[in-house]
C-alpha positions, 0 to 999 in steps of 0.5 A: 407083900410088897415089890418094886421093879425098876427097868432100863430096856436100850434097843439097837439094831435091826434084829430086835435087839436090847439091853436091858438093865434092872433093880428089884426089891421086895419085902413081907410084911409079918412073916413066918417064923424063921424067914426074914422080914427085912427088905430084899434087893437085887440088880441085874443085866441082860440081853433080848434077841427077838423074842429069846433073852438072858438075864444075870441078877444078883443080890444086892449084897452078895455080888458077885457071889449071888450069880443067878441066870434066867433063860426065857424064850418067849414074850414076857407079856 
């Protein structure tokens, strides 16, 4: 398996505030029968407040109709 991710982080204000911008891609070298083996993109925005964020990704040749949102609270890492 190989995946790249690529981020963009903008902080502003005195809340911890950032906005964040992201490309990811992603693909499986020799996979099971019936899944796909050719590369997989997405891009994606989202927001940070603290240590809360909401992130909006899609796939790359899918927007708008790929809509996925990711809630997180908590650090990353």
């Amino acid at each position: 398996m190989l995946l790249l991710n690529g981020e963009f982080r903008q902080r502003f204000g005195r809340a911890g505030m950032a906005g964040v911008a992201f490309i990811d891609a992603g693909r499986v070298y020799r996979p099971l029968g019936g899944s796909m083996g050719e590369w997989l993109k997405g891009v994606g925005v989202g927001l940070e407040i603290g240590d809360a964020s909401v992130e909006l990704g899609w796939r790359l040749n899918d927007i708008p109709g790929s809509l996925q949102v990711l809630f997180r609270l908590g650090p990353t890492f």
